[in-house]
C-alpha positions in Angstrom: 0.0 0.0 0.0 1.7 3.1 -0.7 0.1 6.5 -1.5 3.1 7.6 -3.8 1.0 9.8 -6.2 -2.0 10.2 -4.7 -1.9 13.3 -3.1 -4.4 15.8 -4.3 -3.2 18.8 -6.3 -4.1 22.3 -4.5 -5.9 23.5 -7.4 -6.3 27.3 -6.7 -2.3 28.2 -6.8 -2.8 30.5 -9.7 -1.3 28.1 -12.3 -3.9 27.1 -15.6 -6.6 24.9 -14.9 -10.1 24.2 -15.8 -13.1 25.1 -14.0 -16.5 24.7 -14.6 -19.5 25.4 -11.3 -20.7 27.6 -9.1 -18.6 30.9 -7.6 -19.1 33.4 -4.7 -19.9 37.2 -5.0 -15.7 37.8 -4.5 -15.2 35.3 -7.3 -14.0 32.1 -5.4 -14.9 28.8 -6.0 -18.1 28.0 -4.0 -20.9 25.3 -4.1 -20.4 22.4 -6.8 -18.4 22.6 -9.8 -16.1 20.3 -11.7 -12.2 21.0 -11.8 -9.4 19.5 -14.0 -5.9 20.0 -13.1 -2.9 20.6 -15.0 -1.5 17.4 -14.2 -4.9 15.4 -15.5 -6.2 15.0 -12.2 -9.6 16.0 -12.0 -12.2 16.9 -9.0 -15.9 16.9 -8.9 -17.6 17.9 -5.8 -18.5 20.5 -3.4 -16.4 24.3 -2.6 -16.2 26.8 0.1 -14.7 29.9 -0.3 -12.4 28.2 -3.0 -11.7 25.5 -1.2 -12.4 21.7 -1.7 -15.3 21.4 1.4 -17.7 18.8 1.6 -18.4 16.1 -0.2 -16.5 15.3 -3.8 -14.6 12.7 -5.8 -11.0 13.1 -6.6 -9.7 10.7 -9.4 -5.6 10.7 -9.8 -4.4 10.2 -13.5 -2.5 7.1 -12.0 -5.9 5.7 -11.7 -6.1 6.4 -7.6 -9.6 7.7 -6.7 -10.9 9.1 -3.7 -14.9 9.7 -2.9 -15.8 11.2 0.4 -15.4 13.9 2.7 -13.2 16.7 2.3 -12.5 20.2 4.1 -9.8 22.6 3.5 -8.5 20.7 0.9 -7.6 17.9 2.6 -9.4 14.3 3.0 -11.3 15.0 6.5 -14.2 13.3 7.7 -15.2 9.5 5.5 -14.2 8.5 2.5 -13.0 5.7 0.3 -9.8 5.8 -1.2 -9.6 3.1 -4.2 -5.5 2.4 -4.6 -4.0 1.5 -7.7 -2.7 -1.3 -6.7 -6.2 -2.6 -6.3 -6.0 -1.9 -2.7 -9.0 -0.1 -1.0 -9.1 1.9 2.4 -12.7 2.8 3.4 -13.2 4.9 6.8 -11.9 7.9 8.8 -9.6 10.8 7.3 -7.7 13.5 9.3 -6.0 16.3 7.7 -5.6 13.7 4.6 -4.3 10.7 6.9 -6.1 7.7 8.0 -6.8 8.4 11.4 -9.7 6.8 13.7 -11.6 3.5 12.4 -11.2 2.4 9.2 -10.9 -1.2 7.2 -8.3 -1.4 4.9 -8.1 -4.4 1.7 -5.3 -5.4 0.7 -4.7 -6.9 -3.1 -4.0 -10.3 -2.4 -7.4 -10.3 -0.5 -6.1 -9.9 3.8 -8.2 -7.2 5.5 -7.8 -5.2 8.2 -10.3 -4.0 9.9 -9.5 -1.4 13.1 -8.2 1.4 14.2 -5.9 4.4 12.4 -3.1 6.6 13.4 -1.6 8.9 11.0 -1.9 6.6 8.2 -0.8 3.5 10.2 -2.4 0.3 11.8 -2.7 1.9 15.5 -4.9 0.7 18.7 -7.3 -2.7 18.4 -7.9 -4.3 15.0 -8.0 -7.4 13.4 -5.8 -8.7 10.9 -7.6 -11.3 8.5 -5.0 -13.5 5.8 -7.1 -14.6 3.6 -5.2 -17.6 2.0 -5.4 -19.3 5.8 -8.7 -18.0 7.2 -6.3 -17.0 10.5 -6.8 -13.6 11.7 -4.8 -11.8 14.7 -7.2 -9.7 17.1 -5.0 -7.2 19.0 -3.1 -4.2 19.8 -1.0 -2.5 17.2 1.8 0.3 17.2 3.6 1.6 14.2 1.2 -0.2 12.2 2.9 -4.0 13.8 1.4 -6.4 15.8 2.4 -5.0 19.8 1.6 -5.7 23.1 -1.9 -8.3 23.8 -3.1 -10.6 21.2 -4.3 -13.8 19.8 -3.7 -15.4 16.7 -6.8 -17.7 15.7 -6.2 -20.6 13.4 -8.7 -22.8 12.2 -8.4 -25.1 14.6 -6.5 -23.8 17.6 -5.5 -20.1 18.5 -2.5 -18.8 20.3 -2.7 -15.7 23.3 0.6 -13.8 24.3 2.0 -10.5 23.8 3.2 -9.7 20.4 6.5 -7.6 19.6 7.0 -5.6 16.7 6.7 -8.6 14.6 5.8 -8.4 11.5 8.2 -8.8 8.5 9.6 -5.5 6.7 9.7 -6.4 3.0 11.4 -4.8 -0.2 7.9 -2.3 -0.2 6.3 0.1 2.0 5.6 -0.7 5.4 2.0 -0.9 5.0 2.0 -3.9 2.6 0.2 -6.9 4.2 1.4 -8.6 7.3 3.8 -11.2 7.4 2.5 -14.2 9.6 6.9 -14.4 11.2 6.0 -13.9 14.9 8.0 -13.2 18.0 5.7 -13.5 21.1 5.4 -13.8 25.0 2.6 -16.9 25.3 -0.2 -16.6 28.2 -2.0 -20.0 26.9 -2.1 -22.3 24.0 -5.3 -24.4 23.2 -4.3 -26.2 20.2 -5.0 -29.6 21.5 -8.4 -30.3 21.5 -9.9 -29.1 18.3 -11.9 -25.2 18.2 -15.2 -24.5 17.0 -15.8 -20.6 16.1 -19.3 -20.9 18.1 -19.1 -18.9 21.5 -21.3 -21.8 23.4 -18.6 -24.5 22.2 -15.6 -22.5 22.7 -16.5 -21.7 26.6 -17.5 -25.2 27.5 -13.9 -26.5 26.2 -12.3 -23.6 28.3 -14.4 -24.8 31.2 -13.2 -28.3 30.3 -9.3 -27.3 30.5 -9.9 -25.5 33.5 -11.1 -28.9 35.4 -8.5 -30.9 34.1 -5.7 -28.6 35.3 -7.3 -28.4 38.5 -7.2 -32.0 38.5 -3.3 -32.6 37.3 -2.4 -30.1 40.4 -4.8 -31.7 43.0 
């Protein structure tokens, strides 16, 4: 995931550009119009005062395209940002960073679904790989796997404390997570199988419980 390219153009620097909408008494782009950039960018969507503010849909000439909320210029509010790549980011925007809770799909089908910090994985959020069905369901910091968590298999899961483990590859440090863990464990269940219903999970916790109590009695 990288947004190399995608950053919108500032289109009221003075330079030539097209404009076709609604203006203010003093001139200024205001209410809806339709705006192509030098570049071959273009921008259709709402103005304030000359601004981009509201609601509006920026397409990139590398084929990025954004559609949701902007003010000042800048991605603020929702939107959906649709990556070349054939990633797709779909939830909060703060001064034109994902920031807040947002779900994030990656192009070889993982998802993430949780919370934002200045464009990285930051807080709780789950972490599905879709080639395994696993998922991790944690804490995150710097956009890695930090601090409580549990990795859930198909048939067993794993609880610890994760550290900064996910592999750095030749790309940005948003592509998809590598699965190369280093971690503290709390418990490990992965000897009796795991169903995904709640009912069946607790009574094979209860279960483990007994027979530990057992084995020290």
């Amino acid at each position: 995931m990288s947004d190399a390219g995608s950053v919108d153009l500032d289109d009221e620097q003075g330079y030539l550009g097209e404009y076709e909408g609604e203006r203010n008494e003093a001139g200024e782009r205001h209410g809806f119009g339709r705006a192509v950039l030098p570049n071959g960018d273009t921008y259709q969507g709402l103005y304030e005062n000359g601004k981009r503010c509201g609601q509006g849909t920026y397409r990139f000439k590398n084929g990025a395209r954004y559609i949701g909320e902007y003010y000042q210029n800048v991605k603020h509010g929702h939107g959906i940002f649709y990556y070349p790549d054939g990633s797709k980011y779909e939830g909060s925007w703060v001064e034109d960073l994902r920031q807040g809770h947002g779900v994030y799909s990656y192009p070889n089908g993982d998802t993430y679904d949780g919370e934002w910090l200045r464009h990285q994985r930051q807080g709780q959020g789950v972490y599905v790989y879709k080639a395994t069905g696993s998922q991790y369901c944690g804490s995150w910091v710097g956009g890695k796997m930090q601090g409580a968590g549990e990795i859930i298999h198909l048939n067993h899961r794993f609880q610890g404390n994760f550290h900064s483990n996910y592999d750095r590859g030749d790309g940005d440090e948003e592509e998809s997570v590598s699965m190369q863990l280093k971690w503290k464990p709390k418990s490990v269940s992965g000897l009796t199988l795991w169903s995904p219903v709640k009912d069946s999970t607790e009574g094979q916790v209860e279960k483990l419980k007994e027979l530990k109590t057992q084995k020290v009695n």
